[in-house]
C-alpha positions, -999 to +999 in steps of 0.1 A: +812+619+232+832+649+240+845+651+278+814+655+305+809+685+319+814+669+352+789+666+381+778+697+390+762+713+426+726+712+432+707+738+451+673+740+460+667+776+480+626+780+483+616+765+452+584+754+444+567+742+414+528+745+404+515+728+372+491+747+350+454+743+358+462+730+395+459+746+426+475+727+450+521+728+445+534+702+430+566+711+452+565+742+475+592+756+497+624+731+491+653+742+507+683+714+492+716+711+486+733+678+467+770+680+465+788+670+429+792+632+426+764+623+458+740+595+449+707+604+466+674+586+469+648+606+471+616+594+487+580+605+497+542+595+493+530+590+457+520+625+449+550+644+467+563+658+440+592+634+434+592+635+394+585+671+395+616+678+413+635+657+390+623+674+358+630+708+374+666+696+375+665+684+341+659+721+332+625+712+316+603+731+334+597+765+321+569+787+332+566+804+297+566+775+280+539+752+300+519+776+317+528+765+357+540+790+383+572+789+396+587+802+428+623+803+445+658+789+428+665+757+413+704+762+406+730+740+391+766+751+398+752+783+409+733+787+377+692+782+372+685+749+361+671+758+320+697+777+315+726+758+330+713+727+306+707+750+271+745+760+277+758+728+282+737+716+249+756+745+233+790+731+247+782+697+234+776+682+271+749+668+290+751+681+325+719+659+335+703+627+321+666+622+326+649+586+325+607+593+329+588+575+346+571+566+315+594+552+292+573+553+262+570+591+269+607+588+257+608+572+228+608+600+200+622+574+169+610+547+150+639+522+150+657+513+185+696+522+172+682+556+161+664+568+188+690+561+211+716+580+188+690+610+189+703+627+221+740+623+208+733+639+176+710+670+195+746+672+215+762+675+183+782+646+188+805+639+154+793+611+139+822+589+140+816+590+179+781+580+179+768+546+167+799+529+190+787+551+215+751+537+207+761+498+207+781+505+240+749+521+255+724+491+243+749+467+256+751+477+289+718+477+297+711+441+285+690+456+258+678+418+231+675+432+199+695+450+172+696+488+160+671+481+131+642+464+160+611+490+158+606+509+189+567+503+185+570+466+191+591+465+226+577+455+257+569+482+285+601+468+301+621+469+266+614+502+259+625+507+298+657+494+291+661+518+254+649+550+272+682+542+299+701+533+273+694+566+260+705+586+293+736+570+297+747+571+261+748+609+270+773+610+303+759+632+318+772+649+351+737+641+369+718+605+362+677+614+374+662+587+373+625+576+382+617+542+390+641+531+364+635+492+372+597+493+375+590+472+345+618+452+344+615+412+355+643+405+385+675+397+360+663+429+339+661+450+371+694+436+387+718+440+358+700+476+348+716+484+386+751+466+381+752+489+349+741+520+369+763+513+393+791+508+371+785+543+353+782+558+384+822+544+394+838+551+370+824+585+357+820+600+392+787+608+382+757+624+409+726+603+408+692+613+422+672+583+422+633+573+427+622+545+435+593+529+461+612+494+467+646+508+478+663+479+496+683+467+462+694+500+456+708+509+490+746+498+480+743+530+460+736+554+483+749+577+497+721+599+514+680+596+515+660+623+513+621+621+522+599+646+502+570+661+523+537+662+505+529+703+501+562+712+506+598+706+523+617+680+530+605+653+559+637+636+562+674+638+555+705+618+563+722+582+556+697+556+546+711+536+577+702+566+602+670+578+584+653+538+583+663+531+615+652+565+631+619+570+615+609+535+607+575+540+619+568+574+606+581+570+572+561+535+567+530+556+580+535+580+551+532+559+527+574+550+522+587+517+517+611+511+544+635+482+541+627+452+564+592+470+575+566+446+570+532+455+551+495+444+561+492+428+530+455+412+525+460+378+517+432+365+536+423+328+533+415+322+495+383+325+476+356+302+465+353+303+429+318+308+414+313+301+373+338+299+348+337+335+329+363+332+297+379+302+282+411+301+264+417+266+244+452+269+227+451+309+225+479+324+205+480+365+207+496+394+188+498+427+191+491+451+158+517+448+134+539+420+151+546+389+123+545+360+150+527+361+181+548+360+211+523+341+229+515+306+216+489+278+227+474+288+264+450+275+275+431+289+307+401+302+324+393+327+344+364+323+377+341+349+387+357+352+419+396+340+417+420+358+406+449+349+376+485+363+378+501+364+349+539+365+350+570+359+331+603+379+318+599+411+296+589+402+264+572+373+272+540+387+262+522+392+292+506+424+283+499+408+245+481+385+260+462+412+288+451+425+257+433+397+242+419+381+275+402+419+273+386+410+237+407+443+224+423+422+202+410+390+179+427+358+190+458+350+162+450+315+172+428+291+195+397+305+205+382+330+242+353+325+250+326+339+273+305+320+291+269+333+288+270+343+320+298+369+311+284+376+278+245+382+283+239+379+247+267+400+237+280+366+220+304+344+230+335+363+213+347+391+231+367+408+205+335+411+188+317+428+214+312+468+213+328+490+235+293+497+258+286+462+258+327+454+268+330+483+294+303+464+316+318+432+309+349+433+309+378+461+317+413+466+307+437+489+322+467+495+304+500+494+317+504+534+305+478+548+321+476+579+304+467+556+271+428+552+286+424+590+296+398+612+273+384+635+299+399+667+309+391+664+349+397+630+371+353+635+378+351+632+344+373+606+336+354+589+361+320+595+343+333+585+308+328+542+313+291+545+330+281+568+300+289+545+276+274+520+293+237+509+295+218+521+321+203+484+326+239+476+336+246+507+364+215+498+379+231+465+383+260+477+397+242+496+426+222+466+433+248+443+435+270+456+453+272+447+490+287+479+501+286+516+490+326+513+482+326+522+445+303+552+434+327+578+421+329+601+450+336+567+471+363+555+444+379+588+444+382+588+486+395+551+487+424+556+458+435+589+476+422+608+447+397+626+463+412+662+467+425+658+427+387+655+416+388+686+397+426+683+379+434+672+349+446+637+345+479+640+331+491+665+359+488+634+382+518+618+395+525+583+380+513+570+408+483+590+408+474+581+370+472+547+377+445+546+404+428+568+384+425+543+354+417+517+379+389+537+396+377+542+358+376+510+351+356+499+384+331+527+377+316+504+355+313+476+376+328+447+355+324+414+359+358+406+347+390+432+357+424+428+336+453+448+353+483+454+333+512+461+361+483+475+386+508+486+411+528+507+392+546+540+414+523+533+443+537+536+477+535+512+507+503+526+520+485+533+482+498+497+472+479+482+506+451+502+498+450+494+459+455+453+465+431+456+497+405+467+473+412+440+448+411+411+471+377+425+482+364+427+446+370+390+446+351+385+476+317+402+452+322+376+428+344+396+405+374+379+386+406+395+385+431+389+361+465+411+361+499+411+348+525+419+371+565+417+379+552+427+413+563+400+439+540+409+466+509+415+444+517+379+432+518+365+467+484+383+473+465+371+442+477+336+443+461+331+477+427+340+458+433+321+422+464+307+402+495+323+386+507+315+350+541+321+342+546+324+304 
């Protein structure tokens, strides 16, 4: 690719940023200045506005073109932000490099050389300078499989790695990136950072980074800066003199502060009552996929324990979420429900319609955004118990030993409360996922499979989030979730087992 355009100065002088339909500011009154070449983390409650922020620097929000209101400056080298990036587009640079915090949300092609070559050809890159460009790119970030692999059977974690792939095959003057290790297993996560890193030395790129678990990324940095839900900044200085300064106040907020320890809710295991779904030598595949990536497991889950299910991306944990759920027939072996679970539903849960599985058993999906058909959070929330029979909510309300989980309740404990009246994909990341967990206990299953569960939640929403969890066990309820999450492992296995695949 042609020369970079170099990292250019950030300033933020009263801006503020209001998606359509919602009332409340995304980001509101931001007063910021990055010099070129700093590496910032940026920090703040799930909900603060951190992604917002980073698209507005990415030059991708445009009042005319979505709809939201806009207020203040958002300048790069003195220029706004939309314009600034169209002209470097025209000058065949990137000046900033954007990785979402959904990666699927970035994959625009159907093979993986191709969609990574689709920014360098939109740059007008000559084509002699791509495709070694491309392999460099795929390389560095570890990524397993060859230019031809289809993008539509990668791994959330994969697909992580291709989307990163994509940014840096651009050099751009400005990496953004938001949570750009969430899905990846611990050697994923820790050579995607030796490659950041790398990039970041030797290009003399800027870097504004999110992320909730900030202690491996602190080599990095060169400044933290703590986002103020509603507006402003709530902190600003070294990570050294920030953590140590504000320890208390930030963990209060809802930040993860390095070597600040959480209340986690591990409590003193569960007692498990009947055995719900059997797996004897289950073999699973996603739609499409030749061989199934997970082969012969055999397993059960107890009303009342919990299952971890772990294991390096690609391993198939999510595959095999997906047919523990009965959303997809076993490619081998047999699940079972017990007739407890199934209540004459049948004892194949792949079988089962989708009112009789929403009361039985319920899925949410590592992209939350996948599971939302409502156009307000209260209705989202309304969607399951509709479809369910109303033999089943009245056994929800009977059976349950506190008044925790009626939708206005749900809504309060998941911090969702105020949000009741947006629409769903205006919600942070973080956001989005509590919502399709709140959805998925409004219709009180017996069975509850989590697919990454703790996904952009920050330290107080991912106490709150597990806290609820644990006592779901304590009801009888078995919970079954796929995670690279350390500490929600260390939670659940106090309650149940863990299966590494």
């Amino acid at each position: 690719m042609s020369d970079p355009s170099g990292p250019p100065l950030v300033e933020a002088r009263g801006w503020g940023w209001r998606h359509s339909t919602r009332k409340a500011w995304a980001v509101r009154g931001l007063d910021l200045r990055i010099e070129p070449g700093e590496k910032v983390l940026l920090l703040g409650a799930s909900g603060a506005g951190k992604s917002t922020l980073l698209s507005g620097l990415a030059g991708l929000l445009d009042p005319e073109e979505s709809g939201g209101d806009e207020e203040g400056a958002l300048l790069m080298d003195g220029a706004p932000a939309r314009s600034a990036r169209l002209a470097a587009v025209r000058g065949g640079h990137a000046l900033t490099g954007l990785l979402l915090q959904d990666p699927q949300a970035q994959t625009v092609l159907a093979r993986c050389g191709d969609d990574v070559a689709f920014g360098l050809e939109n740059h007008a890159v000559p084509a002699g300078e791509i495709w070694p460009q491309v392999v460099k790119s795929l390389d560095g970030v570890g990524f397993p499989f060859g230019l031809e692999h289809p993008t539509s059977q990668l791994s959330g974690g994969q697909r992580q790695r291709l989307a990163l792939a994509g940014v840096l095959a651009l050099n751009p003057g400005l990496l953004l990136l938001d949570e750009p290790t969430a899905m990846l297993d611990p050697e994923g996560a820790a050579m995607v950072r030796e490659t950041i890193a790398t990039v970041l030395e030797l290009t003399g790129a800027g870097c504004v980074l999110v992320e909730h678990r900030v202690q491996p990324w602190l080599p990095l940095i060169d400044r933290v800066v703590v986002l103020e839900p509603g507006g402003g900044v709530y902190a600003d200085g070294p990570p050294s003199v920030v953590f140590a300064e504000q320890a208390e106040s930030l963990s209060a907020a809802g930040v993860w502060v390095p070597g600040f320890k959480l209340g986690t809710p591990v409590g003193g295991g569960s007692v498990g009552g009947p055995i719900l779904l059997t797996a004897e030598k289950l073999s699973a595949r996603r739609p499409g996929q030749a061989e199934p990536p997970v082969r012969d497991v055999d397993l059960v889950v107890e009303a009342g324990r919990s299952l971890a299910i772990t294991g390096a991306n690609g391993a198939g944990k999510s595959t095999l979420a997906l047919a523990l759920a009965g959303l997809t027939a076993p490619a081998g072996g047999t699940l079972t429900a017990s007739p407890e679970l199934a209540r004459g539903a049948g004892p194949d849960p792949y079988r089962w319609r989708a009112r009789e599985l929403v009361s039985r058993i319920g899925t949410v999906f590592q992209d939350p955004q996948h599971q939302f058909v409502a156009s307000t959070v209260a209705g989202e929330l309304a969607v399951g118990p509709e479809r369910a029979a109303a033999a089943a909510k009245q056994r929800w309300r009977r059976a349950s030993p506190i008044d925790a989980f009626d939708p206005e309740e749900l809504l309060h404990r998941l911090r969702l409360d105020h949000l009741a009246r947006a629409n769903p994909y205006t919600l942070s990341g973080g956001e989005q996922r509590r919502l399709s967990v709140a959805t998925v206990l409004a219709t009180a299953p017996d069975v509850l499979i989590l697919d990454e569960p703790t996904f952009g939640q920050d330290a107080r929403t991912w106490t709150e989030l597990t806290a609820l969890l644990v006592e779901l066990l304590g009801e009888g309820r078995a919970v079954v979730a796929a995670t690279h999450d350390a500490e929600l492992v260390d939670v659940l296995s106090a309650h149940g087992k863990v299966l590494s695949l």
